[in-house]
C-alpha positions, -999 to 999 in steps of 0.1 A, spaced: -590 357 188 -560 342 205 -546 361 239 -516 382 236 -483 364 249 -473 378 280 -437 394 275 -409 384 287 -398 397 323 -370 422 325 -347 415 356 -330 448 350 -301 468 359 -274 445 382 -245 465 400 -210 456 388 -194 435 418 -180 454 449 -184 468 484 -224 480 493 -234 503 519 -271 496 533 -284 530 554 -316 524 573 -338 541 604 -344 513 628 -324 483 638 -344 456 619 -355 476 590 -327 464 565 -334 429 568 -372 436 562 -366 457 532 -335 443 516 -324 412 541 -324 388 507 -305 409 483 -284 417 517 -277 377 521 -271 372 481 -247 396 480 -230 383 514 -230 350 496 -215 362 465 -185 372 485 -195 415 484 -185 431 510 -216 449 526 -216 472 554 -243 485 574 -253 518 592 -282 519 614 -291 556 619 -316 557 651 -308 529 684 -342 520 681 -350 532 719 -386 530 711 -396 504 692 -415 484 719 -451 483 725 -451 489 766 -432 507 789 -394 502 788 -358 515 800 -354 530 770 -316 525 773 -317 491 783 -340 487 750 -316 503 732 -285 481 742 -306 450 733 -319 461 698 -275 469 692 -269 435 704 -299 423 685 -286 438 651 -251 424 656 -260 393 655 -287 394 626 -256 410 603 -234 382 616 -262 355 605 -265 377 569 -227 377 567 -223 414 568 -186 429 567 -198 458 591 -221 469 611 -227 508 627 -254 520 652 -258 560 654 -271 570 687 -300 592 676 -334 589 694 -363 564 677 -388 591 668 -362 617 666 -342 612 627 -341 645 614 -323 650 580 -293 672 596 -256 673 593 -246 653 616 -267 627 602 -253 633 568 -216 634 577 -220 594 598 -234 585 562 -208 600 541 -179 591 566 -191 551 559 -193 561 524 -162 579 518 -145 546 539 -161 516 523 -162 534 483 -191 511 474 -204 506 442 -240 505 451 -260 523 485 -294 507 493 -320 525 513 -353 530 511 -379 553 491 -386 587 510 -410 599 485 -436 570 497 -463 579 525 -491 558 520 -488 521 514 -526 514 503 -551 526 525 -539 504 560 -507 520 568 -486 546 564 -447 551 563 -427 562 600 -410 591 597 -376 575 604 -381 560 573 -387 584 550 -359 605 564 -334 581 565 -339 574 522 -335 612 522 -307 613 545 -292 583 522 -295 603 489 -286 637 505 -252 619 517 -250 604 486 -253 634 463 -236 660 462 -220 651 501 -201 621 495 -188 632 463 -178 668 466 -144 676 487 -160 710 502 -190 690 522 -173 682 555 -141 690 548 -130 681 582 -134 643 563 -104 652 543 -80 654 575 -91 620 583 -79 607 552 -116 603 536 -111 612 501 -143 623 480 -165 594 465 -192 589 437 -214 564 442 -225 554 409 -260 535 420 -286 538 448 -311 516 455 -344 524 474 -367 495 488 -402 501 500 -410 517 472 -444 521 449 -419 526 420 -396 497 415 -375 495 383 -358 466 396 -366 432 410 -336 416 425 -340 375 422 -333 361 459 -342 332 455 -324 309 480 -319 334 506 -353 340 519 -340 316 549 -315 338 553 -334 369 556 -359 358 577 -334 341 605 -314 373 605 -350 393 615 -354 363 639 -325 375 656 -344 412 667 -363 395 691 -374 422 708 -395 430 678 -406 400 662 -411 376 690 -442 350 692 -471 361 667 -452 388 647 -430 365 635 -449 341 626 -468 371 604 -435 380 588 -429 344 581 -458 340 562 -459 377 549 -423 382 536 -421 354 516 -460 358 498 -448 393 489 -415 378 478 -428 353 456 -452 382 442 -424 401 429 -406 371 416 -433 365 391 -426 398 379 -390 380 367 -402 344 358 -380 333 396 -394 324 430 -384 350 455 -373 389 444 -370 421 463 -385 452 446 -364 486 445 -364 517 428 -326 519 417 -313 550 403 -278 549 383 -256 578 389 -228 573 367 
């Protein structure tokens, strides 16, 4: 008995062209999670901004000035969203360690928001703990997707969540699709292939993090996990979300 054809991959849903906001915990995070659809969409001539929600004060293995830490992982990230092309870049000031899903949190997002108007937000999955049986997701991270979505829906959208907004000239906005990365759930693989060099210079750039062996690990690791979910889509490189299409 002959084998069953395989079917044919579906790449999914695509978002219409137009501005992209990209909300993350840690300075670094974005380009791990979403750096290639970050660069394709750079390339394509999107304008894509970023918000950063913690300074990343603790992201070293060793005793540190936290502050001084701090100032390099802003300069760090500045220069990474150059190399990617990025129309914007924000830091929030909140502790590493410390994200919790509160107002203030949610206004920063929905201030970017109600400014840029994108068409598409890309975060990452808060409903993920466990990533097999090695590791398990920080905090930051889960609280930042659920800080992404809260701002998202019903903040961003609604003229009676932070009103104050409305003085400023920040009209309400619908964003019509999220995107989550890191997630156990993808619905979507978005074809990068071409900008993996992209993505993996712009993490070059947070030295502080990936200097010597670690990123050499990422360089071997991003792109083997990369070309994994482009055989999902018949293309070489692909990054995996879980999008979600308001309206």
């Amino acid at each position: 008995m002959a084998p069953e054809a395989e079917p044919e991959p579906v790449p999914g849903p695509s978002p219409e062209p137009g501005p992209a906001v990209a909300v993350f915990a840690h300075p670094d995070d974005a380009e791990i999670a979403a750096g290639g659809t970050l660069a394709r969409w750079c390339a394509e001539g999107r304008e894509v901004h970023l918000l950063v929600l913690t300074n990343g004060d603790r992201g070293a293995p060793e005793p540190l000035d936290r502050a001084a830490l701090a100032a390099t992982r802003l300069q760090e990230t500045r220069a990474a969203a150059e190399l990617l092309g990025l129309a914007g870049v924000t830091v929030l000031d909140h502790h590493d360690g410390e994200l919790e899903n509160s107002p203030d949190v949610r206004r920063a997002i929905v201030r970017v928001v109600r400014t840029v108007r994108p068409r598409v937000v890309v975060s990452c999955d808060p409903t993920v703990v466990f990533f097999g049986n090695r590791y398990f997701n920080h905090a930051d991270h889960r609280t930042a997707g659920m800080c992404a979505l809260d701002a998202v829906f019903p903040a961003a959208g609604n003229p009676l969540f932070f009103e104050e907004l409305l003085a400023e000239g920040l009209e309400p906005w619908s964003v019509p699709e999220v995107w989550l990365g890191w997630t156990m759930e993808p619905n979507h693989h978005q074809d990068v292939t071409g900008h993996m060099d992209a993505k993996l210079r712009s993490l070059g750039k947070h030295a502080s993090q990936v200097a010597g062996n670690q990123l050499g690990f990422f360089e071997q690791w991003l792109p083997m996990e990369a070309e994994e979910a482009g055989r999902s889509i018949g293309v070489q490189h692909a990054e995996a979300f879980r999008v979600l299409q308001l309206g």
